[in-house]
py3Dmol code that shows the C-alpha trace and the ligand (Angstrom):
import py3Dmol

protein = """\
ATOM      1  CA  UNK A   1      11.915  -0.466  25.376  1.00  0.00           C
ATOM      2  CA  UNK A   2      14.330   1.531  23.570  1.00  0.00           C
ATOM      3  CA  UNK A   3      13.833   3.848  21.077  1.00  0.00           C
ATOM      4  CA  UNK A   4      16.604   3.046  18.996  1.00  0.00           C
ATOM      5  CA  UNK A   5      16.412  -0.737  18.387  1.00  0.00           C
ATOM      6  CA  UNK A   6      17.322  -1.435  15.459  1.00  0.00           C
ATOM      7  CA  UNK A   7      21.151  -1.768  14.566  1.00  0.00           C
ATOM      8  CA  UNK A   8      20.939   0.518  11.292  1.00  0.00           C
ATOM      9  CA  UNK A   9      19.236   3.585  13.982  1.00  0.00           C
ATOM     10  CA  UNK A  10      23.362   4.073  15.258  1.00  0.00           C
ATOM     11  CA  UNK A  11      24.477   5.221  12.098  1.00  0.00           C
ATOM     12  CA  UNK A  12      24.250   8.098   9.866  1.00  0.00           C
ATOM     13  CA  UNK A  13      24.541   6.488   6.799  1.00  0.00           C
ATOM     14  CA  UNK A  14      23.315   2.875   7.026  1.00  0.00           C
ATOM     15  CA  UNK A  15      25.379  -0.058   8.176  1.00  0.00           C
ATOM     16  CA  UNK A  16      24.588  -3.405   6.181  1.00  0.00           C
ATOM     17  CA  UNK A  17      24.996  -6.394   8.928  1.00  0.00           C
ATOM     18  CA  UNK A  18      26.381  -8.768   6.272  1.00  0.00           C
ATOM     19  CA  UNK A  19      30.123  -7.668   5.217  1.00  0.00           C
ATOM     20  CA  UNK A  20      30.128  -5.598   1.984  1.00  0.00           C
ATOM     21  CA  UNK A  21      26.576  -5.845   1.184  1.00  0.00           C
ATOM     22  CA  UNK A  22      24.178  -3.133   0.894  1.00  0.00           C
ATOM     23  CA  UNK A  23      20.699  -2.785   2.818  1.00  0.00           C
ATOM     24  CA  UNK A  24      17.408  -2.999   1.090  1.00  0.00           C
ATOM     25  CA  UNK A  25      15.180  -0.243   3.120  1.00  0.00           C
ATOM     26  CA  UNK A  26      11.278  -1.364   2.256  1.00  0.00           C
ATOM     27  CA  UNK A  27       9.842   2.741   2.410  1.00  0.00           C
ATOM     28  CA  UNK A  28       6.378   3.221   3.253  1.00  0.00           C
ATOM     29  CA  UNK A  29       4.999   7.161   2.153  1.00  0.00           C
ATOM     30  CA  UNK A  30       2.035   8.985   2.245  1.00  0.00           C
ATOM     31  CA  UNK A  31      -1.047   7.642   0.661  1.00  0.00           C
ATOM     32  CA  UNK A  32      -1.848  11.476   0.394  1.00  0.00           C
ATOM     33  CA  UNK A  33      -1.029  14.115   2.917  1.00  0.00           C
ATOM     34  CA  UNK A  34       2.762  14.560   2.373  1.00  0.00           C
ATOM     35  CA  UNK A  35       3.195  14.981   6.218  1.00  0.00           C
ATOM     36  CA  UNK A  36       2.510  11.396   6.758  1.00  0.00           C
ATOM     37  CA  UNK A  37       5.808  10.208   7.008  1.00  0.00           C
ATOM     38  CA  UNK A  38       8.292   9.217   9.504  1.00  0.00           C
ATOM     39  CA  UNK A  39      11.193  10.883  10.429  1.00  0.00           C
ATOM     40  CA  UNK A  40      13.045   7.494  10.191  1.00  0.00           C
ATOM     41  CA  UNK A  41      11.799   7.108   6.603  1.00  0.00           C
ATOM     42  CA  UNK A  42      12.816  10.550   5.809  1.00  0.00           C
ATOM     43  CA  UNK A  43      16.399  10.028   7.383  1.00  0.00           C
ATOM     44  CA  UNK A  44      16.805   6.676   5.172  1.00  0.00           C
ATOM     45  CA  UNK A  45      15.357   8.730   1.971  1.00  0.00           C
ATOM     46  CA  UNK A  46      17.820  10.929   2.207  1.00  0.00           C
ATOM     47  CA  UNK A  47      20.852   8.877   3.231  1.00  0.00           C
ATOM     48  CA  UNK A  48      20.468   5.880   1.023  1.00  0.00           C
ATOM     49  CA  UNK A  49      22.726   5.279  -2.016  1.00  0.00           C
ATOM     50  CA  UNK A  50      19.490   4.552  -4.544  1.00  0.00           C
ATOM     51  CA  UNK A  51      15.930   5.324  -4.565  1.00  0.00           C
ATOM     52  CA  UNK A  52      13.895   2.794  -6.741  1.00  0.00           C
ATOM     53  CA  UNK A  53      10.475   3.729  -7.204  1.00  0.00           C
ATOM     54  CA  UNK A  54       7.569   3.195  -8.835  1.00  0.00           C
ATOM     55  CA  UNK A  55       7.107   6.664 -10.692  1.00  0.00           C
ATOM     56  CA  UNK A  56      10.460   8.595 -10.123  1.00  0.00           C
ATOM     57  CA  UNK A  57       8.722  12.082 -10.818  1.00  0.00           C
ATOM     58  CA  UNK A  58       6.131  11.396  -8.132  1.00  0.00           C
ATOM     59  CA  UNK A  59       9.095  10.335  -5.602  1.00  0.00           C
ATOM     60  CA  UNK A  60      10.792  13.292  -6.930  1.00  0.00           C
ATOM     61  CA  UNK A  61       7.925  15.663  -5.617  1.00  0.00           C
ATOM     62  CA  UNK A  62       7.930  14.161  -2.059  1.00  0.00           C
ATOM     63  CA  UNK A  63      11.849  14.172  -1.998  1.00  0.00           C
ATOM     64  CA  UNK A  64      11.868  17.902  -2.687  1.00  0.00           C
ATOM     65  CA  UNK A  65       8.867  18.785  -0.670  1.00  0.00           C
ATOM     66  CA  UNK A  66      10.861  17.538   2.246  1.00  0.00           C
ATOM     67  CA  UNK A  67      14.367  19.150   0.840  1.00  0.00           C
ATOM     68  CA  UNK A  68      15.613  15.252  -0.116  1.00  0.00           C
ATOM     69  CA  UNK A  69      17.419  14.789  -3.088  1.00  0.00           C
ATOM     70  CA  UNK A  70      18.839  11.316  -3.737  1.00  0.00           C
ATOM     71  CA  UNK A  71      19.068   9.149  -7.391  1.00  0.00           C
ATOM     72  CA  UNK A  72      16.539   7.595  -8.102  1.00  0.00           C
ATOM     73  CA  UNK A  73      15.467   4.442 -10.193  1.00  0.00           C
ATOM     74  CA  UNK A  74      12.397   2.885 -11.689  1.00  0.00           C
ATOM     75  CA  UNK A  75      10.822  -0.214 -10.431  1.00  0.00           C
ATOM     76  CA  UNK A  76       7.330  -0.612 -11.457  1.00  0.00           C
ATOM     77  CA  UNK A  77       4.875  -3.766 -12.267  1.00  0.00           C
ATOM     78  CA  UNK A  78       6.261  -3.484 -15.721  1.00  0.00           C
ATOM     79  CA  UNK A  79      10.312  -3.645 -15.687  1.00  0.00           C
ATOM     80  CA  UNK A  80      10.852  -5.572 -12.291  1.00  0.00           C
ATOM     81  CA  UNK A  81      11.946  -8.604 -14.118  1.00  0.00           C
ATOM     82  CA  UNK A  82      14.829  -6.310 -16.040  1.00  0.00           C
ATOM     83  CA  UNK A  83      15.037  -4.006 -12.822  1.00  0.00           C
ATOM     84  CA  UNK A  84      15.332  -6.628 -10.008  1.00  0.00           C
ATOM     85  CA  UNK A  85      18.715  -8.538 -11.525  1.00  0.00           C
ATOM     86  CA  UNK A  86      20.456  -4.643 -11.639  1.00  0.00           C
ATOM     87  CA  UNK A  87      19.026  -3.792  -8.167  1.00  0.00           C
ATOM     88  CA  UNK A  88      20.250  -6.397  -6.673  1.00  0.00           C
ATOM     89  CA  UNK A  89      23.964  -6.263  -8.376  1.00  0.00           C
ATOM     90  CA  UNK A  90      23.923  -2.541  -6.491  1.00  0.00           C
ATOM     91  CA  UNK A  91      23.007  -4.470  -3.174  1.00  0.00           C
ATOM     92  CA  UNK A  92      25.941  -7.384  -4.109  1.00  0.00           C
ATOM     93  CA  UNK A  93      28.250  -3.755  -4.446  1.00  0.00           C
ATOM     94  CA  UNK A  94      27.467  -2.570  -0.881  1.00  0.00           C
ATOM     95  CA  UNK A  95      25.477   0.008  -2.547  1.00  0.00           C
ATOM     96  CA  UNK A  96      21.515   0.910   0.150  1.00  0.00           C
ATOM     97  CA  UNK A  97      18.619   0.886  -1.692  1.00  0.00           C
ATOM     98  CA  UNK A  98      15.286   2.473  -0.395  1.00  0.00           C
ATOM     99  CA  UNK A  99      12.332   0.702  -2.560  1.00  0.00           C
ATOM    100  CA  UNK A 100       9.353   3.188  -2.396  1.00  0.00           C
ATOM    101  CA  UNK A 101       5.495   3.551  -4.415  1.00  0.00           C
ATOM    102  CA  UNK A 102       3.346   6.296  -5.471  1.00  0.00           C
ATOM    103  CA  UNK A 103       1.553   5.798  -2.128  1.00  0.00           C
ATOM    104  CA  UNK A 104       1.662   3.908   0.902  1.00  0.00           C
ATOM    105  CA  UNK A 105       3.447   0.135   1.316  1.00  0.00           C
ATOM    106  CA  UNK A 106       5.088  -1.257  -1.141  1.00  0.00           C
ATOM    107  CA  UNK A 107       4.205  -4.914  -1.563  1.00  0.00           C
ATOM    108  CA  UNK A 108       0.373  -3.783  -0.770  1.00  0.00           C
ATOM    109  CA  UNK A 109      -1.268  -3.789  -3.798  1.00  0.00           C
ATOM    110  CA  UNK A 110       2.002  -2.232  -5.212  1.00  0.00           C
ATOM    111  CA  UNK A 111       5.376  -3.693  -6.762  1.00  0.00           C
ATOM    112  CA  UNK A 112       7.756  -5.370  -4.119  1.00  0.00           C
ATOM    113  CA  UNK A 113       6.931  -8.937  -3.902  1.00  0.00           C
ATOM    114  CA  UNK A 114       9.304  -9.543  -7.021  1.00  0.00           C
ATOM    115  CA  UNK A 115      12.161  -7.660  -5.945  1.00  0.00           C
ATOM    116  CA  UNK A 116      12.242  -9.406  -2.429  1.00  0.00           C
ATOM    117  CA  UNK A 117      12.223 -13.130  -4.527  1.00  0.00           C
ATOM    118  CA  UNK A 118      14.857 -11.791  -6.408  1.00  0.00           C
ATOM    119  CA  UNK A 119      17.113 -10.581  -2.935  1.00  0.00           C
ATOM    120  CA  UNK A 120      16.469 -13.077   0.117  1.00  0.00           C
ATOM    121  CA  UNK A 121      18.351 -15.692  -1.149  1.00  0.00           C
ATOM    122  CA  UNK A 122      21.222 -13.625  -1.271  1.00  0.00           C
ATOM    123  CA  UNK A 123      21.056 -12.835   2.520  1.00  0.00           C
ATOM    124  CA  UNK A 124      21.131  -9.407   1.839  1.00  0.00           C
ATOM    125  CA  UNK A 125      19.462  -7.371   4.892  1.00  0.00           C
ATOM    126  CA  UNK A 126      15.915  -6.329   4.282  1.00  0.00           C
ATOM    127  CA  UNK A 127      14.757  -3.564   6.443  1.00  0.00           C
ATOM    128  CA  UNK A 128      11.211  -2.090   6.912  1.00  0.00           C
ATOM    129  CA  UNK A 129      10.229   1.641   7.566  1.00  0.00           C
ATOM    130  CA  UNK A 130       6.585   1.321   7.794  1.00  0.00           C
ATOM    131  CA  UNK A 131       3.712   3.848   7.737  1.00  0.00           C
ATOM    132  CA  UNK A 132       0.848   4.877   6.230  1.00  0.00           C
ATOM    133  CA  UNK A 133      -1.468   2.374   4.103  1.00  0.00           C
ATOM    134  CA  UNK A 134      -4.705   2.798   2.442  1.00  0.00           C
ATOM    135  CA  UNK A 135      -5.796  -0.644   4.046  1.00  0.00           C
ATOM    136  CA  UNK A 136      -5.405   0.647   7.519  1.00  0.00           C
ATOM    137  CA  UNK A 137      -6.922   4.060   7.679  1.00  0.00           C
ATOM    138  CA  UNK A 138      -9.673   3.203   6.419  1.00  0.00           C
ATOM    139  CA  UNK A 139     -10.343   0.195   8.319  1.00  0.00           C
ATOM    140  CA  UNK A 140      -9.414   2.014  11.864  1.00  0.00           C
ATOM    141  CA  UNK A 141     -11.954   4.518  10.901  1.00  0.00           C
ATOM    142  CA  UNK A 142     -14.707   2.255   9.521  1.00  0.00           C
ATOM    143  CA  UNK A 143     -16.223   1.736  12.775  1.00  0.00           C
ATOM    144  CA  UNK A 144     -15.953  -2.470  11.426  1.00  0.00           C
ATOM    145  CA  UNK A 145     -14.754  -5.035  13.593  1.00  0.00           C
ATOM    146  CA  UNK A 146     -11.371  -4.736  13.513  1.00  0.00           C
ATOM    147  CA  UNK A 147      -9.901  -7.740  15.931  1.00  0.00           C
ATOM    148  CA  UNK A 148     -10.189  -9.873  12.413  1.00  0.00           C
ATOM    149  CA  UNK A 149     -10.136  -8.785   8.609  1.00  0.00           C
ATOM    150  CA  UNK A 150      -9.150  -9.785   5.353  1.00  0.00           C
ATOM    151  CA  UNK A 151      -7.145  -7.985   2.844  1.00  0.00           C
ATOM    152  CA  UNK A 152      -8.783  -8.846  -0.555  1.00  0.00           C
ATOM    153  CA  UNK A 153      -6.342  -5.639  -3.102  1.00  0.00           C
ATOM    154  CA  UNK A 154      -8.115  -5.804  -5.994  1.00  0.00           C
ATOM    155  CA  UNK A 155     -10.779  -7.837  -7.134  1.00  0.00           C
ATOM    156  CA  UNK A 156      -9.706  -9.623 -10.546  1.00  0.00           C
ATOM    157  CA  UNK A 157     -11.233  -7.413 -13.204  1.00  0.00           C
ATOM    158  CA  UNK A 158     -12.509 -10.967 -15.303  1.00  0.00           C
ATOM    159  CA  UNK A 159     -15.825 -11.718 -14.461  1.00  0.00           C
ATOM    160  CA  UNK A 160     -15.625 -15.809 -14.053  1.00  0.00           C
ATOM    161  CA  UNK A 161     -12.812 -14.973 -11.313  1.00  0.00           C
ATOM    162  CA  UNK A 162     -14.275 -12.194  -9.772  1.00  0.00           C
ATOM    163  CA  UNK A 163     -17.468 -13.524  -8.895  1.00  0.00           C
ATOM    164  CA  UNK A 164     -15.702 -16.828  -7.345  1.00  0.00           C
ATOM    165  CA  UNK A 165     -13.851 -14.367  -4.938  1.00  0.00           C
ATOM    166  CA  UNK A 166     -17.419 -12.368  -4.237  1.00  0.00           C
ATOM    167  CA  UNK A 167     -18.765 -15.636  -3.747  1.00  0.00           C
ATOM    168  CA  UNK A 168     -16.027 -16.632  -1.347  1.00  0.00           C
ATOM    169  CA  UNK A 169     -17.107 -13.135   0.947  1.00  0.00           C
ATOM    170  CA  UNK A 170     -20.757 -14.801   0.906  1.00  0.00           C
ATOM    171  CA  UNK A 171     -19.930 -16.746   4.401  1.00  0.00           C
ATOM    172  CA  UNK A 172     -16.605 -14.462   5.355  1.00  0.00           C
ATOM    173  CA  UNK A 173     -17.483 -13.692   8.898  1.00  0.00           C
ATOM    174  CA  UNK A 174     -14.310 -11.246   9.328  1.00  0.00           C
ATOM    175  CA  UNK A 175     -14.153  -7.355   7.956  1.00  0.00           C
ATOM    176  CA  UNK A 176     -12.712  -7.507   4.591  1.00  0.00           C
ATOM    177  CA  UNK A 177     -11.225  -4.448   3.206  1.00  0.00           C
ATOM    178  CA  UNK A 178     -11.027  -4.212  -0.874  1.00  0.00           C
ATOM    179  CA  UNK A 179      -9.143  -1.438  -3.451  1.00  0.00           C
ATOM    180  CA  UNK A 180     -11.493  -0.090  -6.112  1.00  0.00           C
ATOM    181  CA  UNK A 181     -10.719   2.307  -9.118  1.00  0.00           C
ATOM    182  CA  UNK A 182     -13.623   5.048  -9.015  1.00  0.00           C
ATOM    183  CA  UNK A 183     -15.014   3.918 -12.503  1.00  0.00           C
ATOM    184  CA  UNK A 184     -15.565   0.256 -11.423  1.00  0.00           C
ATOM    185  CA  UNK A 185     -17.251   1.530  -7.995  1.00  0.00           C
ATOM    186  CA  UNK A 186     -20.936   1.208  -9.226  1.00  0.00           C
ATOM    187  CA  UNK A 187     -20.200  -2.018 -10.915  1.00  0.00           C
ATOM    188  CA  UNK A 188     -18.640  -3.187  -7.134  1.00  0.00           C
ATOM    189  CA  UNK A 189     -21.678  -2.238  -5.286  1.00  0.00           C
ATOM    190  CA  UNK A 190     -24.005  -3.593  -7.436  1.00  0.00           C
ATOM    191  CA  UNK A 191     -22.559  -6.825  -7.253  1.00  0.00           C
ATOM    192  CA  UNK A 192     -22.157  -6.820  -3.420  1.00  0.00           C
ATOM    193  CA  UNK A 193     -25.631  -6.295  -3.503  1.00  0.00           C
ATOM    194  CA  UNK A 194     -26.043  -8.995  -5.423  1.00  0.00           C
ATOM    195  CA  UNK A 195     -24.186 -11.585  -3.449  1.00  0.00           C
ATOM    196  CA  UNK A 196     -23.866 -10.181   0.075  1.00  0.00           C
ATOM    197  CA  UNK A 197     -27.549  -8.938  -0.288  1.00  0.00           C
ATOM    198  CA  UNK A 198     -28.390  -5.337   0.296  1.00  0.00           C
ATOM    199  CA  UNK A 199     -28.410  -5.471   4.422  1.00  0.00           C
ATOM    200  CA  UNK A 200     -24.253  -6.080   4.574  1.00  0.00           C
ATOM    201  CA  UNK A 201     -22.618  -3.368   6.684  1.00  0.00           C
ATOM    202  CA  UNK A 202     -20.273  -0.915   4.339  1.00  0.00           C
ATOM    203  CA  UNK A 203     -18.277   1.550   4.649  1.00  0.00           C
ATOM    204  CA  UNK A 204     -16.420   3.649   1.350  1.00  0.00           C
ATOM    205  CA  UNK A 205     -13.375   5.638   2.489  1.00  0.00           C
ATOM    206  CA  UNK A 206     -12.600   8.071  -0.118  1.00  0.00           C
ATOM    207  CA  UNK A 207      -9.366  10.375  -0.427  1.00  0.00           C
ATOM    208  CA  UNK A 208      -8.182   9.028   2.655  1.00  0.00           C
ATOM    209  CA  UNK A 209      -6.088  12.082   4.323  1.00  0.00           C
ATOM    210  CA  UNK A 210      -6.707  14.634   1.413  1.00  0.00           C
ATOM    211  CA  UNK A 211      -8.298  17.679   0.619  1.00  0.00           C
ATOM    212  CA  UNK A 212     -11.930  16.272   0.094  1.00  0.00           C
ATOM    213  CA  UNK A 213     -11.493  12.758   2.402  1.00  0.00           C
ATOM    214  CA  UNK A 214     -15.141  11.488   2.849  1.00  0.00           C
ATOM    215  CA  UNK A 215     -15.571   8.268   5.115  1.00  0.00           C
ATOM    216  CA  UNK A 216     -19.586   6.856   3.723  1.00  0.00           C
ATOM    217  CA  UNK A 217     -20.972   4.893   6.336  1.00  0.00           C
ATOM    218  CA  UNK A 218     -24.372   2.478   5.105  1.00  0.00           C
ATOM    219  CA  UNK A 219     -24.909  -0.866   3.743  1.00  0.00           C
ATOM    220  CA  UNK A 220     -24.166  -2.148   0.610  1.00  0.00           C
ATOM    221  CA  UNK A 221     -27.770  -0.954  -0.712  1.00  0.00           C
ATOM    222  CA  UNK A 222     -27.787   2.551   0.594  1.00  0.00           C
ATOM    223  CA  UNK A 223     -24.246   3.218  -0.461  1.00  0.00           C
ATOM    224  CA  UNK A 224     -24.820   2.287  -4.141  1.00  0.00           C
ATOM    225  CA  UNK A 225     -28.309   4.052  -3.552  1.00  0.00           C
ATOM    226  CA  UNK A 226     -25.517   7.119  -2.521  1.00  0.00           C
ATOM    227  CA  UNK A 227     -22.754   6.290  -5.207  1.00  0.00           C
ATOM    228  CA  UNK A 228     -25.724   6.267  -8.140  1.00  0.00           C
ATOM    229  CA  UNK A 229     -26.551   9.907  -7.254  1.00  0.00           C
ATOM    230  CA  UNK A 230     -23.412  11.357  -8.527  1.00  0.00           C
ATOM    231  CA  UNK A 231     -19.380  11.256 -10.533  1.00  0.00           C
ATOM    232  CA  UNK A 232     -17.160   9.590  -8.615  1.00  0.00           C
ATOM    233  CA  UNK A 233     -14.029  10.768  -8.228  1.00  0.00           C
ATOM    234  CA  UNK A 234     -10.412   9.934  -6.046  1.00  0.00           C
ATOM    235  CA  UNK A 235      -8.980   6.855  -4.457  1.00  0.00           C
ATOM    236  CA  UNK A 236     -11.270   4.626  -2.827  1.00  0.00           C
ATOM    237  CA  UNK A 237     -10.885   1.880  -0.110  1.00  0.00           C
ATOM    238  CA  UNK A 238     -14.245  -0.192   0.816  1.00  0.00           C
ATOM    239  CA  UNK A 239     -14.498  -1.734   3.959  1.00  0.00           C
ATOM    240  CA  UNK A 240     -16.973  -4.770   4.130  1.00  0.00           C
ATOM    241  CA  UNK A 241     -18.744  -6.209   7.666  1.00  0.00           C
ATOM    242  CA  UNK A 242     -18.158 -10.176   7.747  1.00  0.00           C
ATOM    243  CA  UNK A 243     -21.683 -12.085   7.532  1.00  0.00           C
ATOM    244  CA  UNK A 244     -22.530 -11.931  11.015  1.00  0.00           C
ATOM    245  CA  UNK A 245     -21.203  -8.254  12.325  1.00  0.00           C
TER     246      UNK A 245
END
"""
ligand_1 = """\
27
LIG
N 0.478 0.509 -1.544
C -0.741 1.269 -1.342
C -1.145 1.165 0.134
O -0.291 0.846 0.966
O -2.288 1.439 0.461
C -1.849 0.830 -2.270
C -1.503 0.970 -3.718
S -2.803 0.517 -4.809
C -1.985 0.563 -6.359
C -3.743 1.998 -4.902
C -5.126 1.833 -4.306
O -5.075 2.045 -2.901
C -6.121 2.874 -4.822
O -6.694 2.481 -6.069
C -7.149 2.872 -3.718
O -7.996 1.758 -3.833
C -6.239 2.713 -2.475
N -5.855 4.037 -1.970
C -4.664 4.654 -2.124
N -4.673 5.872 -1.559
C -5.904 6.044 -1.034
C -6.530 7.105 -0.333
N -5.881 8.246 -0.084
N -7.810 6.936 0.079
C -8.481 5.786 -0.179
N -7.930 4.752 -0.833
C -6.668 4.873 -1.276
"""
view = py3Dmol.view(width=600, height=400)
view.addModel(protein, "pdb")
view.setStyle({"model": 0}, {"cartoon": {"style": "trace"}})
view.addModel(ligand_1, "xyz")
view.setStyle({"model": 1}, {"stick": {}})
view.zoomTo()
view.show()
């Protein structure tokens, strides 16, 4: 297998494969540690004509950490519909855009998904440079079954719709891996608890390649017995066992 696959790999700057139009580079980056990033995505960061991301000053940090420096552009959940149009008219121009987030994928819990509606029917190229994701750390070092799971994001914060997708885990039989903020944790393990029962295999990744990362290993009752004993703090990713692991 070669190393250098794909088409774009031959050229300094990247080559669009459609005549004129520019390439839309999907960037993954680190979900903490800055060193978890490619050297592919750093070569694209740094040659592309745009960066659009979610919080420029944040991109700005990792761009300079790694001596980048490139424009950048906002594209967040809250001006994509204004964003997307002008992004694309940039791609129409032959103009690369690299679309990055704070952390990780974008499109994984994070702004993409409108952007891509807004460019694939203009058969301009789409290109991923993947890496890290909060998802997949901490299910690889859950110690779950791994050969099936379910990515769940976000549980809706509304309680009628969030307990029909807790009720839909009841019978799951795959690993399921959910995003939590820290100050709905204890609310989240109370109600797995309450619906997977207090026996379901858990696992709370926490800080996930920084400073104080802290991988919890119980069930759903002794990790909110854990959780109630003190502030939590940081990014969390829970990893649930299906209903027969
Ligand atoms: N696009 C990102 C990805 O690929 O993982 C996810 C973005 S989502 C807005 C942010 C959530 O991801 C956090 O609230 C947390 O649940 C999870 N997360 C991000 N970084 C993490 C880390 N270092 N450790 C554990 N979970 C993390």
């Amino acid at each position: 297998m070669s190393s250098t696959a794909h088409p774009e790999d031959h050229h300094p700057i990247p080559a669009s494969t459609t005549a004129d139009v520019g390439v839309l580079y999907i960037v993954a980056t680190p979900i903490g540690n800055l060193e978890d990033i490619t050297l592919r995505a750093l070569r694209i960061l740094g040659s592309v004509d745009v960066i659009a991301a979610e919080d420029t000053r944040h991109t700005r940090q990792l761009l300079t950490h790694h001596g980048l420096s490139r424009p950048l552009v906002s594209y967040h959940d809250h001006n994509e519909m204004g964003q997307a149009p002008r992004l694309l008219s940039m791609l129409q121009a032959g103009k690369s855009i690299a679309l990055v987030t704070d952390a990780g994928t974008p499109g994984i819990a994070d702004p993409a998904y409108y952007l891509l509606q807004a460019v694939i029917p203009h058969a301009i190229p789409i290109v991923p440079i993947p890496g890290p994701t909060a998802a997949m750390a901490a299910l690889t070092v859950s110690g779950l079954p791994m050969e099936r799971f379910v990515f769940e994001g976000f549980l809706p914060v509304k309680s009628g719709r969030r307990r029909q997708r807790l009720a839909a885990l009841v019978e799951e039989t795959r690993t399921v891996v959910l995003y939590e903020s820290p100050h709905r944790l204890l609310r989240l393990l109370q109600e797995l608890v309450e619906h997977l029962g207090p026996e379901r295999r858990l696992v709370v990744a926490r800080e996930l390649t920084k400073r104080f990362e802290e991988v919890a290993r119980g069930t759903t009752a002794t990790l909110l017995a854990l959780f109630q004993t003190r502030t939590v703090r940081g990014e969390l990713t829970l990893v649930i066992g299906g209903s027969q692991s």
